[in-house]
C-alpha positions as CSV (number, residue, x, y, z in Angstrom):
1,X,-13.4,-21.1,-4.0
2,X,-15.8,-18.9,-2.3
3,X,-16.1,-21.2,0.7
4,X,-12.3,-21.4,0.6
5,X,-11.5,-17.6,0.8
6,X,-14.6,-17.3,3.3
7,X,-12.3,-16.7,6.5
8,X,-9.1,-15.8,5.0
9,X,-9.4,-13.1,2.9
10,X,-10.5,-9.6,3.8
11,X,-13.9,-9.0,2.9
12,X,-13.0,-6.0,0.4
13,X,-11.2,-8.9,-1.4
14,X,-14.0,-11.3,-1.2
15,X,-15.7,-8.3,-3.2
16,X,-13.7,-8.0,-5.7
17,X,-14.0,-11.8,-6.6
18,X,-17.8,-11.2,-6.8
19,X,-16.9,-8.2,-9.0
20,X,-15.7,-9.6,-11.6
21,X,-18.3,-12.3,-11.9
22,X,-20.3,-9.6,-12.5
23,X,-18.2,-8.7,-15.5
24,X,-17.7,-12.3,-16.6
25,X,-21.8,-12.3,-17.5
26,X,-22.1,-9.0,-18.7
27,X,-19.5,-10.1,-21.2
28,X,-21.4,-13.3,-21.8
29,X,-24.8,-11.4,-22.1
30,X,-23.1,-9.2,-24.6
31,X,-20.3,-10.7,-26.5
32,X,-21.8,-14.2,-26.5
33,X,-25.1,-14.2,-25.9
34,X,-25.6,-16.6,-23.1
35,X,-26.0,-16.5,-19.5
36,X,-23.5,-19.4,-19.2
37,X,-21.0,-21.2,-21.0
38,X,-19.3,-24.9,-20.4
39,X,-15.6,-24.4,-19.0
40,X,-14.4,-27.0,-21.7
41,X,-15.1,-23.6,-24.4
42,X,-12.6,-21.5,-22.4
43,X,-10.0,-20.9,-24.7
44,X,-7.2,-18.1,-25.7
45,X,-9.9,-16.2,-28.3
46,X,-12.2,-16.0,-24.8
47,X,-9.6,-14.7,-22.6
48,X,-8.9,-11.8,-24.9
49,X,-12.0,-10.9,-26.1
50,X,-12.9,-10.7,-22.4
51,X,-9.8,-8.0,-21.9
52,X,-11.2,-5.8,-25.2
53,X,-14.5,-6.3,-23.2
54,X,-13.3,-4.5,-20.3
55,X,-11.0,-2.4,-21.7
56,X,-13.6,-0.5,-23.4
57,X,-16.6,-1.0,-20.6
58,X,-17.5,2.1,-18.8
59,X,-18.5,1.5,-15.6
60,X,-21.7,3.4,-14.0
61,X,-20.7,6.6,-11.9
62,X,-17.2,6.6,-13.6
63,X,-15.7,9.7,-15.5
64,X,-13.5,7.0,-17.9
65,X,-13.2,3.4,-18.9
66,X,-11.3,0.9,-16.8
67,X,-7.5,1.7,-16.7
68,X,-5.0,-1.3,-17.9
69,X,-3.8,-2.4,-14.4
70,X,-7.9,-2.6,-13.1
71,X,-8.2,-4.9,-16.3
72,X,-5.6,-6.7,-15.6
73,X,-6.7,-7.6,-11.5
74,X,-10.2,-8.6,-13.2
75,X,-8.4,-11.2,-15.5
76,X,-5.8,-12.4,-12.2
77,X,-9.1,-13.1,-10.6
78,X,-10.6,-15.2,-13.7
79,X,-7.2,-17.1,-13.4
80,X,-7.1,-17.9,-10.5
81,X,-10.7,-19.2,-10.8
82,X,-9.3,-21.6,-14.2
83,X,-6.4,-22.9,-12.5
84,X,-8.5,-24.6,-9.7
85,X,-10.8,-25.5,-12.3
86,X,-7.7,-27.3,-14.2
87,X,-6.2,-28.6,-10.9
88,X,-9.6,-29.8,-10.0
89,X,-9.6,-31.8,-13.9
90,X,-12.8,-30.3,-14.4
91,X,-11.0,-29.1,-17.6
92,X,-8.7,-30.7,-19.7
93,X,-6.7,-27.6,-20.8
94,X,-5.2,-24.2,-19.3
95,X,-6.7,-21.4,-21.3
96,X,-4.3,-19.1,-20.1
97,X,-1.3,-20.9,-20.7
98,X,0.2,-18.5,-23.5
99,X,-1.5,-15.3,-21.7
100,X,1.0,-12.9,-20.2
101,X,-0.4,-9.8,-18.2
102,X,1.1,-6.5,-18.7
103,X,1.2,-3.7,-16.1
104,X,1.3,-0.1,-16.3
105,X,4.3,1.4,-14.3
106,X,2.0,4.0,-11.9
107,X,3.8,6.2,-9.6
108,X,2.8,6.1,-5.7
109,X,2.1,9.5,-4.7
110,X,4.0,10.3,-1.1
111,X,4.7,13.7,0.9
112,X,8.2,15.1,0.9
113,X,9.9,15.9,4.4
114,X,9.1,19.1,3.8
115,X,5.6,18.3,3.2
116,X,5.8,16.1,6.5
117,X,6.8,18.8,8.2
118,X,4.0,21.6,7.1
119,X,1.5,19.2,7.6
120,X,2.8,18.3,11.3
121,X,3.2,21.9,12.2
122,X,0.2,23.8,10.9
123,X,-1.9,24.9,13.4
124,X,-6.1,23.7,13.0
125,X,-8.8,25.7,14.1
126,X,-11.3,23.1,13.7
127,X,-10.6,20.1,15.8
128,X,-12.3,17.3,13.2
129,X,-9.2,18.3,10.9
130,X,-6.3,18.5,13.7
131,X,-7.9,14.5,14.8
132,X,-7.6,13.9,10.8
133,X,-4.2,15.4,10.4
134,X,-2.7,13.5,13.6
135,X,-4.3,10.0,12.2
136,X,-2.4,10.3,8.8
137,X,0.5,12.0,10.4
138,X,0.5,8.4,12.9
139,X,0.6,6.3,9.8
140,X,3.2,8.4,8.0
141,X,5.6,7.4,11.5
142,X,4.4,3.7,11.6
143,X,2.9,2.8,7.9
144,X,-0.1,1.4,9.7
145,X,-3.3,1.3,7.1
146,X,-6.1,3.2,8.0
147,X,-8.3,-0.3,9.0
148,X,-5.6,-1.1,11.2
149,X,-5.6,1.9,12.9
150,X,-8.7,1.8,13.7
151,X,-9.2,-1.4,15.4
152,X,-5.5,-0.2,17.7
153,X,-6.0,-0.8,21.5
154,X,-3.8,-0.2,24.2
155,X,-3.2,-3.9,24.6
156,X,-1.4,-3.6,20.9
157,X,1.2,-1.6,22.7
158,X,4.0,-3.5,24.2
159,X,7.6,-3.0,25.5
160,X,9.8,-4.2,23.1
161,X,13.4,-5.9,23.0
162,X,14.6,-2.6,23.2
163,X,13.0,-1.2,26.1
164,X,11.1,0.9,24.0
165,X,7.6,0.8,23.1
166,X,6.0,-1.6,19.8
167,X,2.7,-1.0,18.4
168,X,2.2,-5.2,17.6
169,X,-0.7,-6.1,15.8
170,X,-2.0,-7.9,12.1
171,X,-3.1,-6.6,9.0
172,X,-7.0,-7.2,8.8
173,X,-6.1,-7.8,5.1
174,X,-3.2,-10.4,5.4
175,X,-3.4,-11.8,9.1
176,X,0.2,-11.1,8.6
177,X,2.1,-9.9,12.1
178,X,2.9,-5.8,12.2
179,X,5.7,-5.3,14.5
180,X,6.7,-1.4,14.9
181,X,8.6,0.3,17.3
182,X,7.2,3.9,18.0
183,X,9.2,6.7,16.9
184,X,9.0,9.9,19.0
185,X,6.2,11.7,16.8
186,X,3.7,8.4,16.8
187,X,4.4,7.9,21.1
188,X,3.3,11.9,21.4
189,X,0.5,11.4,19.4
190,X,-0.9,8.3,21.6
191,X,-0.3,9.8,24.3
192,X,-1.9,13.0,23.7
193,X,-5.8,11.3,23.0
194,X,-5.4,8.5,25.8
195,X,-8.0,11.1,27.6
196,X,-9.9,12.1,24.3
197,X,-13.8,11.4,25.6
198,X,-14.4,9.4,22.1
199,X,-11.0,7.1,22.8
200,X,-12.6,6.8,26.8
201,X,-15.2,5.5,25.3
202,X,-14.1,3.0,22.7
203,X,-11.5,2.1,24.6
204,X,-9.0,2.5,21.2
205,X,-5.8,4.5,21.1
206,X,-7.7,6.8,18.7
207,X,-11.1,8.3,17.7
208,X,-13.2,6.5,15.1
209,X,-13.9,7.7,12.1
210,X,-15.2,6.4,8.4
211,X,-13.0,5.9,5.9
212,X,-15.1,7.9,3.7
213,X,-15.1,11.1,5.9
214,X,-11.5,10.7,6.9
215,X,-10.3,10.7,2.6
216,X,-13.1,13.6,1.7
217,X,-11.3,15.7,5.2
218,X,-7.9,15.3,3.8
219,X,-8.9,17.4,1.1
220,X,-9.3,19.9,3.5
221,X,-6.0,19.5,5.2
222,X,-4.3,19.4,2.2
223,X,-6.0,22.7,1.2
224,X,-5.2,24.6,4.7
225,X,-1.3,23.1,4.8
226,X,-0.8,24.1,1.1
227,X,0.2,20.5,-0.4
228,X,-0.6,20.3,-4.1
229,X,-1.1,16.5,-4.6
230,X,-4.4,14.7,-4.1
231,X,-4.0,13.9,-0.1
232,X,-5.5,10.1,0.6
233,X,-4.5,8.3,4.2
234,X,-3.3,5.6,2.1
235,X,-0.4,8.0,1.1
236,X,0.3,8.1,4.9
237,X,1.7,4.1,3.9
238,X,3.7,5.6,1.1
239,X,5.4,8.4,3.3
240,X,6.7,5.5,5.3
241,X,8.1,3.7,2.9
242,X,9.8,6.2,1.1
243,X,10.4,9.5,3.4
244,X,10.8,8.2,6.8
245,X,12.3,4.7,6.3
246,X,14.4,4.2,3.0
247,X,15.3,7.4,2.3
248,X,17.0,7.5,6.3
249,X,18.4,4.3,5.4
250,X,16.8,1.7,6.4
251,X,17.1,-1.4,4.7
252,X,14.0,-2.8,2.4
253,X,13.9,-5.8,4.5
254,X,13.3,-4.0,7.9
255,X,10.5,-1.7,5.9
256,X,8.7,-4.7,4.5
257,X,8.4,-6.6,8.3
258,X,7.0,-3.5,9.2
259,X,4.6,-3.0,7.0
260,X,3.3,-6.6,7.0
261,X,4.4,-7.5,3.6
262,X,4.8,-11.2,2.5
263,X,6.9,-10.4,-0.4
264,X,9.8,-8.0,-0.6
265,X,8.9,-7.3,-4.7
266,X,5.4,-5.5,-2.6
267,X,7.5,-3.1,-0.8
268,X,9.4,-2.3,-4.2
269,X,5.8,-1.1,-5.1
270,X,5.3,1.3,-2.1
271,X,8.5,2.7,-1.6
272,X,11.2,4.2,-4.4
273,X,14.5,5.5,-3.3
274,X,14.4,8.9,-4.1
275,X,17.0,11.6,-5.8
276,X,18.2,12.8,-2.4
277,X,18.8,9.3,-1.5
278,X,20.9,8.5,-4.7
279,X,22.8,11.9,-3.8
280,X,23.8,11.6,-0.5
281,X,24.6,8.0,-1.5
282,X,26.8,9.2,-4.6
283,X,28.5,11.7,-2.4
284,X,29.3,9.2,0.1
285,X,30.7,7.3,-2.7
286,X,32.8,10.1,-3.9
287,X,34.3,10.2,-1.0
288,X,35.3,7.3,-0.4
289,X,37.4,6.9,-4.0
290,X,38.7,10.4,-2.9
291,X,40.0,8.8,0.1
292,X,41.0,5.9,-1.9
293,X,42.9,7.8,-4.6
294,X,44.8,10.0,-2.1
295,X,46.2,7.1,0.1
296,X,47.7,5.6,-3.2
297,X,49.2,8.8,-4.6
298,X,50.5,9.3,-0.5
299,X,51.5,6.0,-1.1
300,X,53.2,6.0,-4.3
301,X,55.1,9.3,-3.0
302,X,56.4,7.4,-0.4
303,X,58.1,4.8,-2.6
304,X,59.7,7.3,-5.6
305,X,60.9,8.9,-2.2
């Protein structure tokens, strides 16, 4: 398996795989005391003794135990693990046959339009937070991932069917295709570093900058512009999703091709049509069996006429 997902899966995947491995023998250390076990004594009892095991473990460096969903991925992993096992017929049996995961509901934090809109407008005295600001406010018009961003060129900018321009890339976690075309704010905001002295020199549309700094500056951002929530670029995604695309309209199909999902059900997960959506949508509605109603009563007029 390891040789397998070598050169297709992101290496922050690959991590996780090795993650988990790591949990498997501190369970056996602990639980059963053994460094290894024979995959024939995989069994239901195993599988959820190993989910008590982790939903009580609390990890080094963290303020609380593992929540239910992190559980949850660790246990996807093992599965996945078992299944080639039992495909292989290194194992007679499925342990997780009769095993069902169960999810917590989380909600996806995003900004508001009128969050958007602060943010975009407020004016930086220190330039490391305007170049922070711009980079989440470029993924909150495109719902490019911070990775992504970072590796963008201006050979990932092309004129599209439209005669407009596309940023058209893949996802460094995927290798699925991201086709976008560039709204106004995301053109403006190439154009204005394609002279920065960091982009000259890197040759990218924008400056580099660590995924680590970029999250602990956001705080700062979030702090100057007055927005409440806790501010991660990843958000930026979720702004997309839910502010700029779906709530405007546009359909969950179009949203997912652009933001390099596989799977419609993992755009359902981003994005949420919010209240204002479901209003103006009612309304519209309304109106329409307003319409409706009068043309029959016009109608029925007519004939006792």
């Amino acid at each position: 398996h390891s040789q397998k997902i070598e050169n297709t899966l992101a290496p922050g995947t690959i991590r996780n795989f090795k993650i988990t491995e790591n949990y498997i023998s501190k369970f056996l250390l602990k639980k059963i005391k053994t460094s290894d076990i024979y995959l024939k004594q995989l069994d239901y009892k195993f599988i959820c003794d190993f989910q008590n095991f982790l939903a009580n473990y609390h990890p080094k460096g963290h303020p609380r135990a593992m929540k239910q969903n992190t559980v949850m991925k660790h246990l996807q992993r093992l599965r996945k693990i078992t299944t080639l096992a039992y495909h292989l017929e290194w194992t007679e049996k499925d342990p997780f046959i009769r095993w069902k995961p169960t999810y917590t509901k989380t909600h996806r934090g995003y900004l508001s339009a009128n969050e958007l809109s602060n943010l975009e407008n407020y004016t930086f005295l220190i330039e490391r937070l305007e170049r922070v600001r711009d980079l989440f406010v470029f993924s909150c018009y495109t719902g490019i991932s911070y990775v992504d961003i970072m590796l963008l060129t201006p050979d990932n900018v092309h004129l599209g069917i439209d005669g407009n321009n596309w940023i058209i890339t893949k996802r460094q976690k995927t290798k699925s295709s991201i086709k976008v075309p560039l709204l106004e704010t995301a053109s403006e905001l190439i154009k204005k570093y394609s002279d920065h002295p960091m982009t000259l020199v890197s040759q990218n549309l924008f400056p580099t900058i660590t995924n680590e700094k970029l999250n602990f500056y956001l705080k700062e951002v979030a702090l100057a512009c007055g927005i409440k929530k806790n501010l991660t670029f990843h958000m930026a995604r979720h702004t997309f999703a839910t502010t700029i695309t779906l709530t405007n309209g546009v359909p969950i199909e179009t949203v997912s091709k652009m933001l390099g999902h596989t799977k419609i059900a993992t755009t359902q997960i981003y994005a949420r049509v919010i209240e204002s959506k479901v209003s103006d949508d009612m309304n519209k509605l309304r109106e329409l069996l307003d319409n409706k109603k009068g043309q029959n009563d016009t109608n029925q007029n007519f004939k006792n006429y």
